[in-house]
C-alpha positions in Angstrom: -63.7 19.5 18.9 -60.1 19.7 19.3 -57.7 17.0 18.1 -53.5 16.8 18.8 -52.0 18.3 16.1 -48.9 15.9 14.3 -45.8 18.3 12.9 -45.3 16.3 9.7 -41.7 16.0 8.4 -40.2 18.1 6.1 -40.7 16.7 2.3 -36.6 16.7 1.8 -36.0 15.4 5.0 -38.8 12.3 4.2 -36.6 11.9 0.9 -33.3 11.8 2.6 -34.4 9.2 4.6 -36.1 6.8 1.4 -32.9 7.3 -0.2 -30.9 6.0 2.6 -32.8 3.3 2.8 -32.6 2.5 -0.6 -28.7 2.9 -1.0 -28.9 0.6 2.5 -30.5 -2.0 0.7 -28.3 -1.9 -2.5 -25.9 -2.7 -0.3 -27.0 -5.4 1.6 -28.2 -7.0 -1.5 -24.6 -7.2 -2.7 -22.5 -8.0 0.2 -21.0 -11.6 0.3 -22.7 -13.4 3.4 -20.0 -16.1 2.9 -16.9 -13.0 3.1 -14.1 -14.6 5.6 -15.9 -17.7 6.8 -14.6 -18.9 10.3 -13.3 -15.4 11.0 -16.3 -13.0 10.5 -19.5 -13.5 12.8 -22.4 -12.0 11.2 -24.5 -12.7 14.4 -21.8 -11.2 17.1 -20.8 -8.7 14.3 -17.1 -9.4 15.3 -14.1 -10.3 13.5 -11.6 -12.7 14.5 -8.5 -13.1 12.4 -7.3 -15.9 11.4 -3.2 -15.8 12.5 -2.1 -18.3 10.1 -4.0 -16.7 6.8 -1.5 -14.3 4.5 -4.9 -11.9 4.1 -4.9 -11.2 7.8 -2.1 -8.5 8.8 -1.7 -10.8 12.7 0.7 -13.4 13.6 1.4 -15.4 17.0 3.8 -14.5 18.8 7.1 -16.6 18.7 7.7 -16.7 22.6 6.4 -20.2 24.1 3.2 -20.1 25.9 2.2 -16.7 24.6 -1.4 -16.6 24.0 -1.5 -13.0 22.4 -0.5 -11.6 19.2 1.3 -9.4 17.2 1.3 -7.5 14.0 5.4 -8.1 13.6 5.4 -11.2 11.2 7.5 -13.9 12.9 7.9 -11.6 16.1 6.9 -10.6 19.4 3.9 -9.5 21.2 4.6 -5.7 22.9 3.8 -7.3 26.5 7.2 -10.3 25.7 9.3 -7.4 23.8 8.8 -5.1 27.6 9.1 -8.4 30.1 12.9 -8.8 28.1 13.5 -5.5 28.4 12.3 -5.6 32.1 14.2 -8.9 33.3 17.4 -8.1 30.9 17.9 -11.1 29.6 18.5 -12.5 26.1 15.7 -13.5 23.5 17.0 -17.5 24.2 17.0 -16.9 27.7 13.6 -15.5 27.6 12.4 -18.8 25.6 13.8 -20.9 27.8 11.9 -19.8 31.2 9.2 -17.1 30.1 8.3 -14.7 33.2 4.5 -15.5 34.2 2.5 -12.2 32.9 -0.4 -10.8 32.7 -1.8 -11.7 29.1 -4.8 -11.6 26.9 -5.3 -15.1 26.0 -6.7 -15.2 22.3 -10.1 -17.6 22.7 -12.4 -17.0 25.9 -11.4 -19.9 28.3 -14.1 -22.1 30.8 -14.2 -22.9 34.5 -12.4 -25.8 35.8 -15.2 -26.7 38.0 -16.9 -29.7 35.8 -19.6 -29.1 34.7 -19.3 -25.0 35.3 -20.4 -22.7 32.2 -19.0 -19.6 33.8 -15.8 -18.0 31.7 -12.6 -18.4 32.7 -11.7 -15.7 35.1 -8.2 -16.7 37.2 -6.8 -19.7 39.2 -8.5 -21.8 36.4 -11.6 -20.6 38.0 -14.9 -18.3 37.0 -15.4 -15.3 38.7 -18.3 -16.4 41.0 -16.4 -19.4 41.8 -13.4 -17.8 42.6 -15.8 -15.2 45.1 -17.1 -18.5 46.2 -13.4 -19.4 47.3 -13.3 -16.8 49.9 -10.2 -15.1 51.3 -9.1 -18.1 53.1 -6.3 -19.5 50.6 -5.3 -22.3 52.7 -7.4 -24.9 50.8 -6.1 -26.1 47.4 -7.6 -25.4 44.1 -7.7 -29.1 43.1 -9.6 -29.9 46.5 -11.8 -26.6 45.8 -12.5 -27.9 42.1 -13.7 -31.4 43.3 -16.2 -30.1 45.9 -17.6 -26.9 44.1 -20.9 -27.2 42.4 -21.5 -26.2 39.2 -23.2 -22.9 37.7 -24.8 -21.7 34.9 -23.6 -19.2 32.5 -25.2 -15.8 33.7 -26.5 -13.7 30.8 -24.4 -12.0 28.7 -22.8 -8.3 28.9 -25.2 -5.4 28.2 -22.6 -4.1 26.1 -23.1 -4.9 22.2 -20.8 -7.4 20.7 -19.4 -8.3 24.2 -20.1 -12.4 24.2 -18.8 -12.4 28.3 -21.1 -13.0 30.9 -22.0 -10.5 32.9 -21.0 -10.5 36.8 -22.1 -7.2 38.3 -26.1 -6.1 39.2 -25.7 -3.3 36.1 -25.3 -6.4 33.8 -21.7 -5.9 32.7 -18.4 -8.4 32.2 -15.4 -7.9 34.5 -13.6 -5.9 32.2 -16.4 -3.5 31.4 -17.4 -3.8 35.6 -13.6 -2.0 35.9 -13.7 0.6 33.1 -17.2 2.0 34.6 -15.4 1.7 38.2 -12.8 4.0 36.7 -15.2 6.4 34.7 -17.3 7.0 38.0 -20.6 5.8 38.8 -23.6 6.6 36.6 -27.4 5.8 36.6 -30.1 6.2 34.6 -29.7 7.4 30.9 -26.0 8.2 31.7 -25.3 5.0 32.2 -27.5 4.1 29.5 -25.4 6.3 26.7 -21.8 5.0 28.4 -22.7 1.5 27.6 -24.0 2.2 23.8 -20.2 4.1 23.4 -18.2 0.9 24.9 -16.7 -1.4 22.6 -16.1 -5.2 23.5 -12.5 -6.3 24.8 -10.6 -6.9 21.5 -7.6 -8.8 21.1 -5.0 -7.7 18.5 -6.5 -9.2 15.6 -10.2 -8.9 16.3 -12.6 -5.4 15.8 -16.4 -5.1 16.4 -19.2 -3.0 14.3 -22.0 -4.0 16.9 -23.0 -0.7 17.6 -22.5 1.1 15.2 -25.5 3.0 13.3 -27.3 0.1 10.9 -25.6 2.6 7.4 -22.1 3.3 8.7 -21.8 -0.5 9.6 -23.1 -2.2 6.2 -21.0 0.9 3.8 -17.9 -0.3 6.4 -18.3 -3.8 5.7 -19.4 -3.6 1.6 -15.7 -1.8 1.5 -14.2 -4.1 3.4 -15.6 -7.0 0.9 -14.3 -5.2 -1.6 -11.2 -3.8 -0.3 -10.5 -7.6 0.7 -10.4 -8.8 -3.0 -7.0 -7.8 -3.4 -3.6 -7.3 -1.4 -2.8 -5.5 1.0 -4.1 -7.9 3.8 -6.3 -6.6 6.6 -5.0 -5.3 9.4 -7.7 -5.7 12.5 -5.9 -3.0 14.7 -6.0 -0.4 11.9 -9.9 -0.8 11.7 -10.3 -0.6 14.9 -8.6 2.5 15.0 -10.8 3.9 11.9 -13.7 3.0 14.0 -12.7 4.6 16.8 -12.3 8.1 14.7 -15.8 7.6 13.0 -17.2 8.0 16.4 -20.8 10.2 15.7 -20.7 9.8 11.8 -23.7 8.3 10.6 -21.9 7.6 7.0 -18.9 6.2 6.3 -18.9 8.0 2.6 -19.8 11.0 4.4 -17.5 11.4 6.8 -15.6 14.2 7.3 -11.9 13.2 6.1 -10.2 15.8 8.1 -11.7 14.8 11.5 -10.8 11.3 10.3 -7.3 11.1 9.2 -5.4 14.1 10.7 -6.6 13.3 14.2 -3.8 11.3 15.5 0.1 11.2 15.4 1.9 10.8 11.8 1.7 7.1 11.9 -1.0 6.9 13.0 -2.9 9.3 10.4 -0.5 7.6 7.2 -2.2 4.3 8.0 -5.7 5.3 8.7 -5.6 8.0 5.7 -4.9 4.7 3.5 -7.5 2.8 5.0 -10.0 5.6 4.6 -9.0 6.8 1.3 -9.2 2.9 0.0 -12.7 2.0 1.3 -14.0 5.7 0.3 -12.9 4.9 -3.1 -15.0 1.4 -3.3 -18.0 3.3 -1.7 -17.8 6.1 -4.2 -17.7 3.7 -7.0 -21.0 1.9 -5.5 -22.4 5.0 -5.0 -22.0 6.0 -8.9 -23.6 2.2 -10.2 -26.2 2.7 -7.5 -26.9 6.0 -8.8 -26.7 5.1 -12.5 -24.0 7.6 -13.0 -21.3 6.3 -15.9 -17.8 7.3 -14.7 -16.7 8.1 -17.9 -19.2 10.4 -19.1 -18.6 14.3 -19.5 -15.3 15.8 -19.8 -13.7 15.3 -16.7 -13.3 11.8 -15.3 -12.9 11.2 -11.4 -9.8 9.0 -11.3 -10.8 7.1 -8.2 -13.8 6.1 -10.0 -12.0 4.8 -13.1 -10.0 1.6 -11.8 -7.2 2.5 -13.9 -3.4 1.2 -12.9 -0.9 3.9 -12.0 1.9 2.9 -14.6 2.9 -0.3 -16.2 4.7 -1.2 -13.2 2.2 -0.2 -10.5 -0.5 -2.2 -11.3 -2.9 -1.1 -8.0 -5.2 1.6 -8.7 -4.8 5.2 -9.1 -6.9 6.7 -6.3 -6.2 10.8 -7.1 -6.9 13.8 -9.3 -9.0 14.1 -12.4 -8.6 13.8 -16.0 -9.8 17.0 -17.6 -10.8 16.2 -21.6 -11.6 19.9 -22.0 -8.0 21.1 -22.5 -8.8 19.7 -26.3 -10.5 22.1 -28.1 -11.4 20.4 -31.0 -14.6 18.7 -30.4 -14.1 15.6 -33.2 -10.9 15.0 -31.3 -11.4 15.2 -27.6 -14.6 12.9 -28.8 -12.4 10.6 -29.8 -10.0 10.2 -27.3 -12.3 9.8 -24.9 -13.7 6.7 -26.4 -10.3 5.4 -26.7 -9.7 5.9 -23.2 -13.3 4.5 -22.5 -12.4 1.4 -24.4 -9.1 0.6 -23.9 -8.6 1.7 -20.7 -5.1 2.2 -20.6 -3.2 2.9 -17.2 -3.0 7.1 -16.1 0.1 7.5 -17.2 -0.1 6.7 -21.0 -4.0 8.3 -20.7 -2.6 11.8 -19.4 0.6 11.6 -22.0 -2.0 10.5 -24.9 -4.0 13.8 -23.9 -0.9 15.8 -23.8 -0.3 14.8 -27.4 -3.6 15.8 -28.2 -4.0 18.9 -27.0 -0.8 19.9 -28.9 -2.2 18.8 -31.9 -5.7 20.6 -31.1 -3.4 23.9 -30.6 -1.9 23.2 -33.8 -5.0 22.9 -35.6 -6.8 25.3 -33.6 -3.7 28.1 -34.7 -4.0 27.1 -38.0 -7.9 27.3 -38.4 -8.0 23.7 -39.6 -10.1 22.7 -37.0 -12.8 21.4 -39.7 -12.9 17.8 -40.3 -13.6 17.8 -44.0 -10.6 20.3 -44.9 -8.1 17.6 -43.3 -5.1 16.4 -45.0 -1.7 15.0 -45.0 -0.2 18.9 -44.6 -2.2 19.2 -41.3 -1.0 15.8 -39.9 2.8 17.0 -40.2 2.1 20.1 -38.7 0.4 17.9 -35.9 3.5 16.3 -35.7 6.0 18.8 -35.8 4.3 20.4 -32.8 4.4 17.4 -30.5 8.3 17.5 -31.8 8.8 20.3 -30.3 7.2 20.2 -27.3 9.2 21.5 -23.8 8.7 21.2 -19.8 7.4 24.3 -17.9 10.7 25.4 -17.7 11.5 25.6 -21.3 13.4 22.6 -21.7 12.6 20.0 -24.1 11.1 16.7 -23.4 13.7 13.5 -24.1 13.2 11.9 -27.8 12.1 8.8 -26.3 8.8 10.5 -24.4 8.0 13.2 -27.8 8.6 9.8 -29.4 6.0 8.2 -27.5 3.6 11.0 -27.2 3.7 10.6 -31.3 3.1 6.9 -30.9 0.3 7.2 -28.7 -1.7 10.1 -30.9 -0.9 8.1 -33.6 -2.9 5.3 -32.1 -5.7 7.9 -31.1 -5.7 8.9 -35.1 -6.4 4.5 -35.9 -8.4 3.6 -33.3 -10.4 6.3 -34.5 -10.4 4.6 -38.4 -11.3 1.5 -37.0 -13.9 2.0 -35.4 -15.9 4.3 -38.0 -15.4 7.6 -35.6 -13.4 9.4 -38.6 -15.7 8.5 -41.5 -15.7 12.7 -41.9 -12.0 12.9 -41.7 -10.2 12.9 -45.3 -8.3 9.4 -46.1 -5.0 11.3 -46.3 -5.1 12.3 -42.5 -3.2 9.7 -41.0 0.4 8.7 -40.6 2.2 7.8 -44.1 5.4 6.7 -42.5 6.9 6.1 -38.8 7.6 10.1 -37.5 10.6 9.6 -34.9 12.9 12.4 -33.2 16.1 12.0 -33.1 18.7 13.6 -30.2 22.1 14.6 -30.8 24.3 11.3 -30.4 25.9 12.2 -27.1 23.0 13.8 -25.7 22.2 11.0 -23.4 25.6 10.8 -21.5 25.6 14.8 -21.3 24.5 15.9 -18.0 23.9 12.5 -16.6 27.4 11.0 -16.3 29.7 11.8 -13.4 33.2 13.3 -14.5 35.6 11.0 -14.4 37.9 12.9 -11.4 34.5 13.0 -9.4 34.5 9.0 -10.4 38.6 8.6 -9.5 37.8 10.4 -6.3 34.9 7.6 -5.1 37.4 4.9 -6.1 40.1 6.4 -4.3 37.9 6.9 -0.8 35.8 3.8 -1.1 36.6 2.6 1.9 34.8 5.2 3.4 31.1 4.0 2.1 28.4 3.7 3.9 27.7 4.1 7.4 29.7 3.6 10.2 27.7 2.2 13.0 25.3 -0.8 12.2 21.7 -1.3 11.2 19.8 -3.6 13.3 21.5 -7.2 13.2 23.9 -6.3 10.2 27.2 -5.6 11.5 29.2 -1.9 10.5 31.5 -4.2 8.5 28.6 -6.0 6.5 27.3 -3.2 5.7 29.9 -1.1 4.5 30.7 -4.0 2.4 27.2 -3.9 1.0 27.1 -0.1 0.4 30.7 -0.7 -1.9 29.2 -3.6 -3.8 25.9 -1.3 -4.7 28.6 1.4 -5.4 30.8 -0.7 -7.7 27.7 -2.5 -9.1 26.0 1.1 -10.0 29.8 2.2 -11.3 30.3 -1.0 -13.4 26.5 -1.0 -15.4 25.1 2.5 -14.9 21.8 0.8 -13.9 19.4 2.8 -11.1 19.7 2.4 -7.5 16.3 0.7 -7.5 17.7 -1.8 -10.2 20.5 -3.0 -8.4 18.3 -4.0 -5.3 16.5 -5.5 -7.4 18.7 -7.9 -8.7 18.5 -11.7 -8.2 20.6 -14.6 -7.3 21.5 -16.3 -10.9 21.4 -12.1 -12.6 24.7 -13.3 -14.3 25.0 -15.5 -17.2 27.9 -16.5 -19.3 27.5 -17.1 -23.3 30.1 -17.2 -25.6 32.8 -15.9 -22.7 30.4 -12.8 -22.4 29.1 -11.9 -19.4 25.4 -10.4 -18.9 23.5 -8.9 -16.4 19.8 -9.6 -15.9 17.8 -6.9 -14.6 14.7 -5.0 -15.2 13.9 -2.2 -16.1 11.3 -0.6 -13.7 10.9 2.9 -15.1 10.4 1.6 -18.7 8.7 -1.4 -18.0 11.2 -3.7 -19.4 11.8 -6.6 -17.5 14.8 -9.4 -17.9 17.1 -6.9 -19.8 20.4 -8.5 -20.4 22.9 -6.2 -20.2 26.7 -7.0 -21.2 29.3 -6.3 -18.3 32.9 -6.3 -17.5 34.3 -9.5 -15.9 35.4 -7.5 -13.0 31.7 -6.5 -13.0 30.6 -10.3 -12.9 33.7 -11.1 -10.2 32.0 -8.0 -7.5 28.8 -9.5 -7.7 29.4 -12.9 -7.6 31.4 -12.4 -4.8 29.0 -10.7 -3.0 27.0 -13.8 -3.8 29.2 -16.2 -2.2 29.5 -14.2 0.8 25.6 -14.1 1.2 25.3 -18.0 0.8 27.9 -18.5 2.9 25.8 -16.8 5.8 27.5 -13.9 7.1 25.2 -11.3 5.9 22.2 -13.5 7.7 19.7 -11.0 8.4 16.2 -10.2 8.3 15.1 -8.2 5.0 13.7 -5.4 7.2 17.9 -4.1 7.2 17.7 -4.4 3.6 19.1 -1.9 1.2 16.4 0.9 1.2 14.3 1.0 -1.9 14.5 4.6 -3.7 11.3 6.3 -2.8 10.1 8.8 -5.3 8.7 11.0 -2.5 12.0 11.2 -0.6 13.5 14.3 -1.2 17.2 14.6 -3.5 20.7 14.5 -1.1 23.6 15.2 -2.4 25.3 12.6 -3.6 28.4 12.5 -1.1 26.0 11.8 1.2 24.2 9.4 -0.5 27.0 7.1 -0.8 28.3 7.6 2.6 31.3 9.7 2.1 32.7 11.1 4.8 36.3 12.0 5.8 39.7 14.0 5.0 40.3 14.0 1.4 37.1 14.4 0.0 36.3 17.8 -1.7 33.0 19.3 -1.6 31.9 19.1 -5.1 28.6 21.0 -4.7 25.3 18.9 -5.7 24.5 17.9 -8.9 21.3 18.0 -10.8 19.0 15.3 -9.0 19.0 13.5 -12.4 23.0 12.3 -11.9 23.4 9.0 -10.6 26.9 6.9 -11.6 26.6 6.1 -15.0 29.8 3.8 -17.6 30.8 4.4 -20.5 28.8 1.2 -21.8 29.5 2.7 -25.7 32.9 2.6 -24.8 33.2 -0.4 -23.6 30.7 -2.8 -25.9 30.6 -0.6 -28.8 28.5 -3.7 -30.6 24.7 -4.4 -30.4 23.0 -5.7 -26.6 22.7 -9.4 -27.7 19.1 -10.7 -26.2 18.8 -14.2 -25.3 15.2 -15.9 -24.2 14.2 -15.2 -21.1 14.8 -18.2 -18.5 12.9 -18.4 -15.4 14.5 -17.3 -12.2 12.9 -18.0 -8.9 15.5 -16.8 -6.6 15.2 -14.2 -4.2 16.8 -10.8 -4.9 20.3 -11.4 -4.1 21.0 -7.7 -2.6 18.5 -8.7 0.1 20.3 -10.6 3.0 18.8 -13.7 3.7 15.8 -13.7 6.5 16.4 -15.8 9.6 
């Protein structure tokens, strides 16, 4: 008797597939059903943003009548910004009579006809009523309306997530009719596999997952959740765009990032490579809990799996890179370091400086053959510290007082933590720090190198009407601006404080106690926030000046022409034509070391203590920033 014969599976390929489902319903089991309520559609699987919501990046657009809308906060839709341009007239000309356009009205609109179900398709009527209609044009809607009859709504579109009724014998909407009409006809399975690719129309701040494979939708929308928990808000168009590059992936933590991200313009991949790199790193951190795996276990650590802060001042996570515990050789101490990291999870910037100190004090011991924790004493903890005293760059130059200072600090703090919590009970009593270990520079070490000479200085003064740029910058005026440039230059001249300080300042920054003058600003790179800093009257005179001329609204302009933030990825210019020099007059000094910037002679000037006074709250807007329309 013969029998059909059943090819069985292949064992790993069975297993695959459990897992799957398995990680599929971890998921589900921890996705918020009640995530964006009134925007998401679980049943449609389509988003709608809401335009008045800060999480949502979409906004109306500010032209009246406009149904569409934009991703320019407080602007203009692309199809206003090309009628303008087309008609060439002004933006209050444009309000006053808007063009009549083709648009993409926001919400799905209904027949005129009472009674009618069908969706709004032109003339205020469906698209079988407006067949019904005829060619003959002679007859007035209104008279039309009030003898039509009306229909029900025909079934839906075949494609997934499309909610418009269908008008055509293949069972598609009007706008997916059109878009097969240009594609060419198909039958069969061709037509088949065209409508399983074709997404729904979308407006601007809308995207779809219907679909998509059951795994790649629920790991898309789990990120998403999570993603969502915290700023930056969503953008609709850059998932859709992500969506439309995952085409054929199964996974979403899976994918291939290349294929991804470096598959459209630079834009284009900058924005999706965020998006991707963000809701990989959520699904990588579900995918170790799910798998039971402990991030910080072993002795290299994933960063994107950790959740720590970048710095003090960057608070968002650190997404890249790894944090290798191995470059410690002694065992009791990289032990111990980890479970200080473990426990006081400390942002990456102290963690990787805390393991720089260690490793020079496990090259200390490790060169001295002290590695032992029971031959330990207070001969072995100053040679520990006398290394990280000494410690230099790649290049052979030494590390500033302040950061040896602070590597000593923090592997001091390794060395306690430790004590505390019973990890050192093998460690002899007298290894530990008897007194405060601090390095100490040579007195004028910090002005060497970093101030300007003071002809370079002379020259600036002498040419400063020759700051910043001659033509304009958006709204802002060539006149504005150069006046903005020299109060950043005088401002920068007067305290010594970064570019990125000085942008940052607010309305209110000076106060007057005593007939002092002081300068509120924060310190970004250390951390330190509200420093009052003592400056020149003239000092207090350029910026309140610059004050008065911004309140009295001549500089009105939106803070997209504000001064440019220093961005630590932009590459070093030389400094002439940082500040905009350019003209007869000016000698070519060369370029200085990227770590110049205009620096006073603040010793020289307040040779007494900084006097601090308690912080009061200031709730202006950064006074630098011209005022937004």
């Amino acid at each position: 008797m013969s029998r059909a014969l059943r090819v069985a599976a292949p064992i790993q390929a069975r297993g695959e597939h459990s897992g799957e489902h398995r990680w599929l319903e971890w998921l589900q089991a921890r996705m918020d059903p009640a995530w964006r309520a009134g925007e998401w559609d679980s049943e449609a699987l389509l988003f709608t943003g809401d335009l008045n919501s800060a999480r949502t990046a979409a906004w109306p657009c500010r032209t009246p009548g406009c149904p569409t809308a934009t991703r320019r906060p407080s602007g203009r839709c692309d199809g206003c910004r090309r009628a303008r341009v087309g008609v060439g007239r002004s933006w209050a000309e444009f309000d006053a009579a808007p063009p009549p356009r083709a648009t993409r009205p926001l919400q799905r609109g209904s027949c005129s006809v009472p009674g009618c179900e069908g969706d709004l398709h032109c003339a205020g009527l469906c698209f079988r009523h407006e067949r019904a209609r005829g060619k003959d044009r002679t007859e007035p809607v209104a008279a039309f309306i009030a003898r039509a009859r009306p229909l029900a709504r025909a079934a839906e579109c075949r494609v997934a997530g499309c909610d418009r009724e269908s008008i055509a014998r293949r069972g598609l909407c009007h706008f997916h009719n059109q878009r097969l009409h240009r594609r060419g006809l198909l039958t069969g399975d061709e037509l088949a596999a065209w409508i399983a690719g074709e997404r729904p129309r979308l407006g601007l701040h809308q995207f779809s997952v219907a679909g998509l494979p059951e795994l790649l939708r629920t790991e898309l929308l789990y990120a998403l959740q999570q993603r969502d928990q915290a700023p930056p808000p969503l953008d609709p168009t850059e998932v859709r765009i992500l969506l439309t590059r995952l085409a054929g992936a199964a996974s979403l933590r899976e994918a291939d990032p290349q294929a991804v991200c470096e598959s459209g313009g630079t834009v284009c991949n900058t924005a999706t490579r965020g998006l991707f790199r963000g809701l990989r790193r959520h699904l990588d951190r579900a995918w170790a809990h799910y798998a039971g795996a402990d991030p910080f276990a072993g002795d290299v650590w994933q960063v994107a799996l950790l959740d720590l802060p970048i710095n003090a001042s960057r608070r968002w996570p650190a997404t890249q890179g790894v944090i290798d515990f191995s470059v410690v050789e002694v065992t009791w101490l990289r032990e111990i370091v980890k479970d200080w990291a473990r426990t006081t999870r400390p942002c990456l910037q102290r963690l990787r400086e805390t393991l720089r100190a260690c490793q020079a004090a496990s090259r200390a011991l490790t060169a001295a053959w002290r590695a032992e924790q029971a031959g330990l004493g207070a001969g072995d903890f100053t040679r520990i510290l006398e290394a990280i005293s000494s410690q230099r760059r790649a290049d052979g130059s030494p590390y500033p007082a302040s950061h040896r200072n602070l590597m000593i600090y923090q592997f001091c703090q390794v060395i306690e933590y430790g004590r505390a919590s019973g990890l050192m009970a093998a460690v002899p009593g007298p290894f530990r720090p008897a007194t405060r270990h601090r390095v100490h520079d040579d007195p004028n070490e910090d002005e060497l190198g970093k101030a300007l000479p003071e002809t370079v200085i002379r020259q600036l003064d002498a040419h400063r009407h020759l700051h910043g740029p001659a033509g304009r910058a958006g709204a802002i005026p060539a006149a504005g601006l150069q006046l903005m440039h020299q109060t950043i230059y005088q401002i920068l001249r007067g305290t010594g404080r970064r570019p990125g300080e000085v942008v940052s300042l607010r309305t209110g920054c000076i106060e007057i106690i005593g007939g002092q003058h002081n300068l509120i600003c924060d310190n970004h790179k250390a951390g330190r926030m509200r420093r009052r800093l003592p400056i020149t009257p003239g000092t207090a005179q350029i910026i309140q000046s610059w004050q008065q001329r911004r309140k009295a609204g001549r500089t009105r302009h939106t803070a997209a022409v504000a001064v440019p933030q220093p961005a630590a990825a932009r590459p070093p210019v030389p400094w002439a034509r940082h500040t905009g020099l350019r003209g007869p007059g000016v000698q070519d000094l060369g370029r200085p070391d990227r770590h110049h910037r205009l620096r006073a002679a603040r010793t020289r000037r307040h040779p007494g203590p900084v006097r601090t006074v308690p912080d009061h709250p200031v709730r202006a807007a950064p006074f630098l920033r011209p005022k937004a329309r």
